[in-house]
N, C-alpha and C positions, 0 to 999 in steps of 0.2 A: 511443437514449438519449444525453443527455449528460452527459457526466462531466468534473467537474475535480480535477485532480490539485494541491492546493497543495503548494507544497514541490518543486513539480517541475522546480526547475533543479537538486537533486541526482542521483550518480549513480542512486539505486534510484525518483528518481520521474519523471527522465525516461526511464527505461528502461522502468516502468511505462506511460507515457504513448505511449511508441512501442509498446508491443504492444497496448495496447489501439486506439487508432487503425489497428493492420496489421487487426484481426478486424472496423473498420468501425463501432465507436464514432466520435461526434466528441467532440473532446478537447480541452480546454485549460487548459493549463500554468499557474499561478495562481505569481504569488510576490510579494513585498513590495515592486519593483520590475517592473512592465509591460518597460520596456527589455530588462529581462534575461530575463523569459520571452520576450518575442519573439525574442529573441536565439536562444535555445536550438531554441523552435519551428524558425526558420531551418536550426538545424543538425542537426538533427532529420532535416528536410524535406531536405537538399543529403545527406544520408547516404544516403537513399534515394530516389533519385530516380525507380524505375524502377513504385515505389512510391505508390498516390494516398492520403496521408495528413491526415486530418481534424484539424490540428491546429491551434490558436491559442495564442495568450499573452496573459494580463490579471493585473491587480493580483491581488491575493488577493480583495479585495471582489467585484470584476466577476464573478472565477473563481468565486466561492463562490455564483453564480446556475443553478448548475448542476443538473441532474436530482439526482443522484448525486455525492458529495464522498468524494474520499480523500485524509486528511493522510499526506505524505510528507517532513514535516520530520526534522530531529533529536527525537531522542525528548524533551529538556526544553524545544520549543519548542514541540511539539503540540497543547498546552492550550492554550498562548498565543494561537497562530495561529485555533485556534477558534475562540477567544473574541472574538477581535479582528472575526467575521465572524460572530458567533452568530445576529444578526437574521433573515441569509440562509438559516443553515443548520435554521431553527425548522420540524420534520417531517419531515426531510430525513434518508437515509439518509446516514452518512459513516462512511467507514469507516477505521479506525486501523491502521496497516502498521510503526509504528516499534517497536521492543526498546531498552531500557535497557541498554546496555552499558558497561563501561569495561575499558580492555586494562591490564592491571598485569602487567610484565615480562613473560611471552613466554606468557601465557594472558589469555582475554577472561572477565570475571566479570560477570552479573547485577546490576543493579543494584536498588531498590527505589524505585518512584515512590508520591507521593503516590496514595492509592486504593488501592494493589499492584500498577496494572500503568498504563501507557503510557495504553491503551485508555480503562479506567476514570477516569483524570484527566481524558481527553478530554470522557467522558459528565457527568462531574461539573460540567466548565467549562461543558458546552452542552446542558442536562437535560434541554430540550426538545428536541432532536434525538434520534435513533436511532441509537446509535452501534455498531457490530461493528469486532470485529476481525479482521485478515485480511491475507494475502499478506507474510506477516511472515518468511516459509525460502526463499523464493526468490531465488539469487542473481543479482545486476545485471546480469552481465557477461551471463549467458545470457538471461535476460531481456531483454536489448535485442538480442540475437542473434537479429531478426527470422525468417530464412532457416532457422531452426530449432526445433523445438517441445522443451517444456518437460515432463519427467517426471516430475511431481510433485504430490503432494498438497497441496489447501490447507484448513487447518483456518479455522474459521469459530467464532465464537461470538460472542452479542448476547443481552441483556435482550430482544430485539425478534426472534418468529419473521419477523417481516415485512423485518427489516436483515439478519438471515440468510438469507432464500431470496432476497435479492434481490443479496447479494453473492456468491450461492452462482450465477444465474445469470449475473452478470458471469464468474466465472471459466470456467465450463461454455463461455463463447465463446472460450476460448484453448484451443487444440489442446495436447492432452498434457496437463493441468491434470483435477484432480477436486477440487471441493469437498466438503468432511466438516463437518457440523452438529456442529462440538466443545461443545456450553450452552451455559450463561449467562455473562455477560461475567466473572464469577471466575475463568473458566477462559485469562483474556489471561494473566494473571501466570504460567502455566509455559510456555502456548504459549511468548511472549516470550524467559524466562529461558533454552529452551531454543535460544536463534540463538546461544549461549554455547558449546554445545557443537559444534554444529553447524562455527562457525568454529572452533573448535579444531581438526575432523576436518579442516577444511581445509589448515591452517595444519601440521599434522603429515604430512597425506598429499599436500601438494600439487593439491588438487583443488580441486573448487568440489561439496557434498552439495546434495541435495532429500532430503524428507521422502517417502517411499512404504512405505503400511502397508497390510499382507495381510490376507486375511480380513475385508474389507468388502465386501459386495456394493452398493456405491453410486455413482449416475453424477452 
């Protein structure tokens, strides 16, 4: 399959972009300037060298001819970037990874997007698309820390059982990683609000959390 990742000269989406490429997806990094994904591609590729990495760089337009789409912008550019690429993305699973955040003095708070979540603006802006959301509690740092698997759960929800088993087996290829069918895309709005607490856990214990929840017997 191929997948592109727009948004992916940030931290969380080229860090996506290199784990997906390590499990043997090809990948390519999509952003609003070509130059600057190739860019990133490059550094990507020279990080790991030891590494045969399927990766590319293209505008967002080019990127968005992909199997499979994940925006990985800022959360109030998501829609935007959609939209700007909707033609391409018409049946197409894409999947929505950003949270609404803003940090006010020494806590991060939820925010509230048009729709009530990130996800749902996205579906909004590109209606003919299939949109899930997903990979929203995993942090970056570990996430691009190829040389090492990742323990955690990822919750899933879509209007679309079909953008859900199919983001569910994207994930199912990253070692340490389970996918959990969370519904219907109503449910992006606490997924989301909860990367609020999350970084807080971080920020007070000095860590980096994942999400892993007991009592599911699910692979």
């Amino acid at each position: 399959m191929h997948i592109a990742v727009l948004g992916g000269t940030g931290p969380a989406g080229k860090a996506l972009a290199a784990r997906l490429a390590s499990v043997g997806y090809e990948v390519v990094i999509g952003s609003r300037s070509k130059s600057r994904a190739l860019e990133v591609r490059d550094e990507l590729v020279a990080k790991w060298p030891d590494r045969t990495l399927a990766i590319d760089g293209a505008d967002n337009e080019h990127a968005a001819e992909a199997d499979l789409v994940v925006i990985a912008t800022p959360w109030d550019a998501a829609a935007t970037t959609a939209r700007s690429v909707g033609d391409q993305l018409d049946g197409k699973v894409v999947v929505s990874m950003a949270n609404a955040l803003a940090r006010v003095g020494h806590e991060f708070q939820p925010l509230v997007p048009p729709r009530g979540s990130v996800a749902g603006n996205v579906q909004a802006a590109v209606p003919r698309a299939r949109v899930a959301a997903g990979f929203h509690h995993l942090p970056a740092r570990e996430l691009a820390a190829l040389d090492h698997p990742i323990d955690s759960d990822v919750l899933i929800c879509s209007d679309h059982p079909g953008a859900t088993e199919a983001t569910a087996e994207v994930v199912r290829h990253i070692p340490g990683l389970r996918p959990l069918d969370a519904g219907e895309l109503s449910n992006a709005a606490p997924i989301e609000a909860f990367a609020a607490v999350l970084l807080q856990l971080n920020t007070r214990y000095k860590t980096r959390v994942a999400i892993k929840l007991t009592g599911i017997d699910a692979t």
